[in-house]
N, C-alpha and C positions, 0 to 999 in steps of 0.2 A: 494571576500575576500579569500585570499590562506591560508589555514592551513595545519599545520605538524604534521604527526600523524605516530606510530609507527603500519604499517597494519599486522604487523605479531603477534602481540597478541590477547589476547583471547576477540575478540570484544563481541564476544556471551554476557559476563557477561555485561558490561556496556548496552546493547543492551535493558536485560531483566529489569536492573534499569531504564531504559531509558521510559519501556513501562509501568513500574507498575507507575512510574510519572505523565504518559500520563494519566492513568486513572484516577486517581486522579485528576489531572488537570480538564479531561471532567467531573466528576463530580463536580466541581469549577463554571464549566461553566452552570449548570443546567440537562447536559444530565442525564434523568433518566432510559432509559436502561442500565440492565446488559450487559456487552460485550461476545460476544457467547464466547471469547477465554480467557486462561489468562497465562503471561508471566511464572506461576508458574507449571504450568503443561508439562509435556516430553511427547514429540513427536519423534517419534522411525522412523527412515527411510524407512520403509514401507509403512508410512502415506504418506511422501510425492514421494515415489513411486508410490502410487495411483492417489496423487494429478494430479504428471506428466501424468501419463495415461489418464487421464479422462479432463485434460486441452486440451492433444494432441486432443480427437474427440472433444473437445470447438470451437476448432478454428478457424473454419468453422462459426460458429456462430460469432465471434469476428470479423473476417472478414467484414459479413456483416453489423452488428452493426454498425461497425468502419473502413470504408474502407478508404485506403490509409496509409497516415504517422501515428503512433500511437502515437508519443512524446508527443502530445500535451492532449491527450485525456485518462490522469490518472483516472477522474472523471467516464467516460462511461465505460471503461477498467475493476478499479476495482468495482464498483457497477453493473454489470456481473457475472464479479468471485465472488464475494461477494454470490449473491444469487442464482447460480450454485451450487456453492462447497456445503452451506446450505441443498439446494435442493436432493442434492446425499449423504447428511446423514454424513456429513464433518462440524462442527463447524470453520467459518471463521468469519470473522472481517475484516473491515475496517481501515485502522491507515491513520494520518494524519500526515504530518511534512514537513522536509528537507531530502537530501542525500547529502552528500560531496564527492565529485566526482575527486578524488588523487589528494583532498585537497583544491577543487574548490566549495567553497559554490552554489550549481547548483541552487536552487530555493528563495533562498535570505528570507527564512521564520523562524519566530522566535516565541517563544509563546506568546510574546505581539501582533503582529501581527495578531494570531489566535483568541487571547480575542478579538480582533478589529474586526475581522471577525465576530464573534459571537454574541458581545454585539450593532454591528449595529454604532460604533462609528469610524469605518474606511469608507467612500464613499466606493461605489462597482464600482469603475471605469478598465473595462480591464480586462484582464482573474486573476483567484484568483491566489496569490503566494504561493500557496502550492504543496505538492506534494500527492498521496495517492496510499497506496498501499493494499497487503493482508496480513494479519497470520490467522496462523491455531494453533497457539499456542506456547508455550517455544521462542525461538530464530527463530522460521522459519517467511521466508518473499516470496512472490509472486507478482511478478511488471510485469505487460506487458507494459507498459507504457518506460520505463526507456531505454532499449536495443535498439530502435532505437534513443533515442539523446545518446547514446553511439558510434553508429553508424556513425550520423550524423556528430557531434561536437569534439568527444574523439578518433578518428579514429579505432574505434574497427571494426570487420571485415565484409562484407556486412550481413554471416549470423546472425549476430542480430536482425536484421529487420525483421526477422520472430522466434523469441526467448523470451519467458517467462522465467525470472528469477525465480527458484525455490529451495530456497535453506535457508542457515544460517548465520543470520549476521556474526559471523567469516569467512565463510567461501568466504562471497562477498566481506569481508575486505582484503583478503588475495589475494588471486584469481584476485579482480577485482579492488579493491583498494576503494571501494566505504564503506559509514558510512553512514546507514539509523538510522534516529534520528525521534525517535517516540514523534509526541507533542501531541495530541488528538488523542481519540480514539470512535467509534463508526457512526455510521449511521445519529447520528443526526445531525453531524456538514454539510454534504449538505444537510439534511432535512431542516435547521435554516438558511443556508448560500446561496444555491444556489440549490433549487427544481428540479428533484424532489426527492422525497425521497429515499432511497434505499432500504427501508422494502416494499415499495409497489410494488416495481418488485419481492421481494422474495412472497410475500405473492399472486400475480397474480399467478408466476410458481406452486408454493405449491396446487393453486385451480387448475390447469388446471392437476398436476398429472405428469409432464413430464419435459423431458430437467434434 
């Protein structure tokens, strides 16, 4: 489905309505943790200066995790970053949803769809139609997942395919043309949907002291 969207405005603001919904929503849906992060809090470019840095020695680990194409693999990707960044004293989160891709509904997911995933009343037939990525709070988002079907599909440039997105809804609406649309938020929805959990790889790292 094509939609038309005006990418030079300030997406930032709809982005943060878009995630405090989300929350609400996952709590609609039963998830009882708190979200390490929240749409209402400022995140000052330093953070995600750090982020950058400390994803860049990640990647190596990504790698092996997840070798080859990354497009497919949001789920391994961001349950990773998820309990990394945690790990290194970084509040992250999970979010779950869509991106609209210069206006290309990319993952064809809606929040009915999501309720369907979660309340067990959609078959599990096929890989899930969602997409998932990171925030670390306000407007920031982290995708390693997305830049190579960028690559792939959207002809963007070979280096994608080794590129983590780090940055500000506005600023990937602008930029890149892309609308990440937050539906749910938190860890429980592949703890409920598709195992395993993502708090149990943070909670292994946290025992072992490292990474």
């Amino acid at each position: 489905m094509q939609q038309v969207f005006d990418y030079d405005d300030d997406y930032s603001t709809e982005y943060r309505i878009r995630f405090n919904q989300a929350v609400a929503e996952s709590r609609n849906l039963g998830f009882t943790r708190d979200p390490f992060v929240s749409e209402a809090s400022t995140v000052g470019g330093d953070v995600l200066k750090t982020v950058s840095m400390l994803l860049g020695q990640f990647s190596g680990h990504l790698d092996m995790t997840c070798p080859g194409y990354w497009g497919n693999s949001c789920q391994t990707l961001s349950t990773n970053i998820f309990a990394f960044l945690n790990v290194q004293g970084i509040p992250a989160e999970i979010v779950i949803g869509n991106v609209i891709i210069n206006g290309t509904d990319e993952f064809d997911t809606t929040p009915e769809l999501i309720r369907e995933e979660v309340t067990g009343t959609r078959p599990a037939e096929g890989p899930q139609s969602i997409h998932a990525w990171i925030s670390v709070g306000d407007d920031t988002i982290i995708d390693a997942a997305l830049p190579p079907r960028l690559a792939k599909y959207y002809g963007a440039p070979p280096n994608f395919n080794d590129m983590i997105l780090i940055g500000r809804a506005s600023e990937f609406s602008v930029r890149h043309r892309l609308r990440y649309q937050p539906m749910v938020v938190g860890t429980e929805f592949f703890a409920k949907t598709n195992p395993p959990d993502p708090m149990e790889l943070l909670s292994a790292w946290k025992r072992r002291g490292k990474l």
